[in-house]
C-alpha positions in Angstrom: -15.4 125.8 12.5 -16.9 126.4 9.3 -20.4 125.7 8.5 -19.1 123.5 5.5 -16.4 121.7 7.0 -19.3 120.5 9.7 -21.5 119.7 7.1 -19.6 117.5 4.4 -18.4 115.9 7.9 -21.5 115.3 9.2 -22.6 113.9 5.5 -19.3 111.4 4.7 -19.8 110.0 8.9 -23.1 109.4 8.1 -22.2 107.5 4.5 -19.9 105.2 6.2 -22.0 104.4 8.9 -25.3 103.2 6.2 -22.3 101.9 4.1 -20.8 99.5 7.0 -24.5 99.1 8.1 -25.4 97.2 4.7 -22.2 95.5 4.2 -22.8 94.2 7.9 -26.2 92.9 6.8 -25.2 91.5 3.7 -22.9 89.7 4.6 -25.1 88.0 7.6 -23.9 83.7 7.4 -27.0 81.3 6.7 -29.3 80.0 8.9 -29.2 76.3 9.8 -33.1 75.5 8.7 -31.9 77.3 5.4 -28.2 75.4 4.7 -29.8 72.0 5.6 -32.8 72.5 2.7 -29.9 73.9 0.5 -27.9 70.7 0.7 -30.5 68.2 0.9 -32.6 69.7 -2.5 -28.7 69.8 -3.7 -28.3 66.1 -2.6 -32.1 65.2 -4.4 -31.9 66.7 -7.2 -28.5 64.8 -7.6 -28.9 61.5 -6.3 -32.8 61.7 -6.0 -34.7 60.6 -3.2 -36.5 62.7 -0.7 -35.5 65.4 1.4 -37.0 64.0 4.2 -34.2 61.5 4.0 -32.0 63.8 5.1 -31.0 64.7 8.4 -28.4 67.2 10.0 -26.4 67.2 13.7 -23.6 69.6 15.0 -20.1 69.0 13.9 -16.6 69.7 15.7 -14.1 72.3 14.8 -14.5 73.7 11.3 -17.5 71.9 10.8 -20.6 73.6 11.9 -23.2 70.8 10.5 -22.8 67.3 9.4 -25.9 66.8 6.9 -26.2 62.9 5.9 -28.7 62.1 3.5 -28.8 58.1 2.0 -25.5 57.3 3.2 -24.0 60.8 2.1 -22.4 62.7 4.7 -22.3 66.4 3.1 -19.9 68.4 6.2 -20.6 72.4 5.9 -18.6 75.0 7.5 -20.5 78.4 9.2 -20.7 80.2 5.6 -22.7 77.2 4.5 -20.3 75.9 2.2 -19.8 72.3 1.8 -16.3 71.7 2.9 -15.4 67.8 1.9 -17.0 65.5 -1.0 -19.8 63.5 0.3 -18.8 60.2 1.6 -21.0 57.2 1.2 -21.5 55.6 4.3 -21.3 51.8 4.8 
């Protein structure tokens, strides 16, 4: 074979592999220390309070964590995005 045809091979495999490499890492889903500080400072700077007043647990199905601060139950799937509106509790 060539010398170039191994060369621009060797050079486009080893592209796609860095390329899939950072796409793999970028796209990495949230922690759940970070989404439960996300959506309680979300919650405070909304509603006020503290963010100790908040306080997450596991979901079922689609919903990875149940975050309920003050009565507001704030359900987030495993890309950390809030799935329903918050719900006040009674």
């Amino acid at each position: 074979m060539p010398r170039e045809v191994v060369i621009v091979t060797s050079v486009l495999a080893l592209a796609a592999g860095a390329l899939g490499l950072w796409l793999g890492l970028a796209h990495r889903p949230p922690d759940e220390g970070t989404v439960i500080e996300a959506v309680a400072r979300a919650h405070v700077e909304r509603h006020g309070g503290a963010l100790s007043d908040c306080l997450a647990r596991v979901g079922q199905g689609e919903v990875w964590l149940e975050v309920t601060c003050a009565g507001f139950v704030y359900r987030v799937d495993r890309q950390g995005r809030i799935l329903a509106p918050q719900e006040p509790r009674t």
